[in-house]
C-alpha positions in Angstrom: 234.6 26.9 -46.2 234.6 26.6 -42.3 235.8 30.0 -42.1 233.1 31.6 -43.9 230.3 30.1 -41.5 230.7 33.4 -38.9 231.3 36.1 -41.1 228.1 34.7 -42.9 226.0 34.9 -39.7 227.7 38.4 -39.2 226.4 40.2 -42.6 222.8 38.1 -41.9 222.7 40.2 -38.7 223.8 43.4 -40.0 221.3 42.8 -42.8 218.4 42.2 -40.5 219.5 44.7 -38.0 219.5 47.6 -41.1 215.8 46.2 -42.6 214.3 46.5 -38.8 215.7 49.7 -37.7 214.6 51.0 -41.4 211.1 49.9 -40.7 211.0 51.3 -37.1 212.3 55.0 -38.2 208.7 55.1 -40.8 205.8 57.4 -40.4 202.7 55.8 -39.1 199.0 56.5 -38.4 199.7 57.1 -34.8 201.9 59.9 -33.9 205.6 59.5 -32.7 208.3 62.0 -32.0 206.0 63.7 -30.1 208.1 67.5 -29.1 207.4 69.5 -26.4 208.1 73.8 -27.8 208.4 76.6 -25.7 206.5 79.9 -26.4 207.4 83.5 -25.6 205.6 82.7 -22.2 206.2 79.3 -21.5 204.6 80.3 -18.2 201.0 80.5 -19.6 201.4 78.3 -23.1 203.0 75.8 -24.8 202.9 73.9 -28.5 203.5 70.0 -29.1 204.5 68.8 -32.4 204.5 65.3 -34.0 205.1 63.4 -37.0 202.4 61.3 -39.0 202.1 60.0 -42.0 200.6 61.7 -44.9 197.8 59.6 -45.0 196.4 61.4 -41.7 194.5 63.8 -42.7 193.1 65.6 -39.6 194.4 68.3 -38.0 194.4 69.6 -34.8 194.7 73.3 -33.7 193.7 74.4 -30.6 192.9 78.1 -30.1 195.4 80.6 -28.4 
């Protein structure tokens, strides 16, 4: 039984570790992965993309 005690704590971590890094990587209300896109004229314009959740309902376009 004493041999089990780390390999115990090991798969707690690795457990915990995959729940967190499960609840990091979901959509939220604010936005994340924010992307800057170049244009055809990335001299005069440019487009930025993110990711919400689906509950977000506005949009935001701004005009050319």
């Amino acid at each position: 039984m004493k041999n089990k005690k780390p390999m115990i704590g090991v798969l707690m971590t690795f457990v915990s570790t995959f729940f967190l890094a499960a609840h990091v990587n979901i959509p939220s209300a604010f936005p994340d992965r924010v992307v800057v896109n170049l244009t055809e004229d990335p001299s005069t314009s440019m487009a930025v993309t993110w990711r919400t959740d689906a509950a977000v309902t506005v949009r935001l376009y701004l005009p050319d």
